[in-house]
C-alpha atoms as one frame of an Amber mdcrd trajectory, in Angstrom:
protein
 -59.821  32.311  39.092 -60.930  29.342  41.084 -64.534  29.292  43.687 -63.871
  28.019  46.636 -67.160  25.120  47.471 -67.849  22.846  50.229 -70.094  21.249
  52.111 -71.943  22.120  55.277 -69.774  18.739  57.178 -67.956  19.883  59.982
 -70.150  23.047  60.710 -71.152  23.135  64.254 -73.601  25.276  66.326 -73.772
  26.652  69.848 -76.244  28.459  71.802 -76.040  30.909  74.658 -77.661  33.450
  76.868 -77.746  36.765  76.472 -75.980  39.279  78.628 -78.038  42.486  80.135
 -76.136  44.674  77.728 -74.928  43.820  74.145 -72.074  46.229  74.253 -68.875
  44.286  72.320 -66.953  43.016  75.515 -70.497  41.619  77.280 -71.558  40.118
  74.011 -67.783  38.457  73.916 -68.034  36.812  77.245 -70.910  35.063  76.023
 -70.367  31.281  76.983 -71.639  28.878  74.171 -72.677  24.959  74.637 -72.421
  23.057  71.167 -75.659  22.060  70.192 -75.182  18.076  69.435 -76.529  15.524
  66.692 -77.502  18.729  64.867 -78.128  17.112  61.215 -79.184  19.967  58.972
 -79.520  23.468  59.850 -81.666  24.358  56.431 -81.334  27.749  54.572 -81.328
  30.800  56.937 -80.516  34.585  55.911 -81.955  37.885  55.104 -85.821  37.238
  53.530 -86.522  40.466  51.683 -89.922  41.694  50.587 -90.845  42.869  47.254
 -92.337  46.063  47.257 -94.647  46.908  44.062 -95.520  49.939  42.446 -98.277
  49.983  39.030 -98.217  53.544  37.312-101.237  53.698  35.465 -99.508  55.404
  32.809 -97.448  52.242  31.202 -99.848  49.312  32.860 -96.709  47.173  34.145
 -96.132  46.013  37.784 -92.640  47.772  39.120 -91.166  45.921  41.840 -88.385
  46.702  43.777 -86.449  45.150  47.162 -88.338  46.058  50.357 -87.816  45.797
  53.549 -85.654  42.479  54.912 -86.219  40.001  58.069 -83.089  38.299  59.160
 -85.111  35.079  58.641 -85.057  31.884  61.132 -82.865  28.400  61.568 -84.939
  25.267  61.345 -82.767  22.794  62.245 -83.220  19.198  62.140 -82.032  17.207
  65.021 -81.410  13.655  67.005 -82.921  13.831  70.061 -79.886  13.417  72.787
 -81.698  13.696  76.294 -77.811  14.058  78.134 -76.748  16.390  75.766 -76.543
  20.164  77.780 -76.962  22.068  74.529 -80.643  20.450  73.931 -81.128  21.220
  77.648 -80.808  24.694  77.155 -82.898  24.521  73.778 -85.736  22.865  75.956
 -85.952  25.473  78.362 -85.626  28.206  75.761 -89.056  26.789  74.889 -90.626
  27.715  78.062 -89.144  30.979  78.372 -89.110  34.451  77.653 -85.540  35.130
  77.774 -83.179  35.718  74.464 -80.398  33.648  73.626 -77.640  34.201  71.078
 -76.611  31.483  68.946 -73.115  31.198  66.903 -72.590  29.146  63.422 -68.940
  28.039  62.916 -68.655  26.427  59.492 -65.776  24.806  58.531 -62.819  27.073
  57.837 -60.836  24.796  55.418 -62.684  23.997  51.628 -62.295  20.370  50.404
 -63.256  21.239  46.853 -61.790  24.115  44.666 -63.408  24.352  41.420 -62.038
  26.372  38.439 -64.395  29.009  36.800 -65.401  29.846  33.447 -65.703  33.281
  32.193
């Protein structure tokens, strides 16, 4: 059985606003701008916490998966003053509104490596 591996070239991200409702066809109209010059987007995912437990009867520290935040994306950047997608990330800044963003990484792996059992 081979893993599929590749790199993080070619992945692009987009940001948008939010409709009023986030029913499926609203949330599908969405318009996204690419975000350009976007150089690293870092690691992003569900953080869990770890949730501890010490019975008194056996003296050792139990810990178990708690509760999970779905983490943020601190991405690195050129600065591109005529690019639209910065635009809109600059007046995110100042605002109060939501906006929905959308990861596309590359569909096609450059690098299949067999594994070993």
């Amino acid at each position: 059985m081979s893993e599929e591996v590749f790199t993080s070239a070619g992945t692009k991200i987009y940001v948008g606003t939010l409709p009023e409702t986030y029913d499926q066809s609203s949330m599908e109209a969405v318009e996204y701008t690419e975000i350009g010059e976007v150089t690293d987007l870092g690691e992003f995912g569900k953080v869990y916490s770890v949730v501890t437990h010490n019975p008194l009867g056996d003296r050792k520290t139990v810990k178990r998966k708690g509760s999970y935040n779905e983490g943020s994306v601190n991405m690195q950047m050129a600065r591109v003053p005529s690019d639209d997608g910065h635009d809109i990330l600059l007046d995110a800044l100042d605002s109060d509104d939501s906006y929905a963003f959308k990861i596309v990484l590359r569909t096609r792996p450059r690098f299949i490596f067999p594994r070993r059992l």
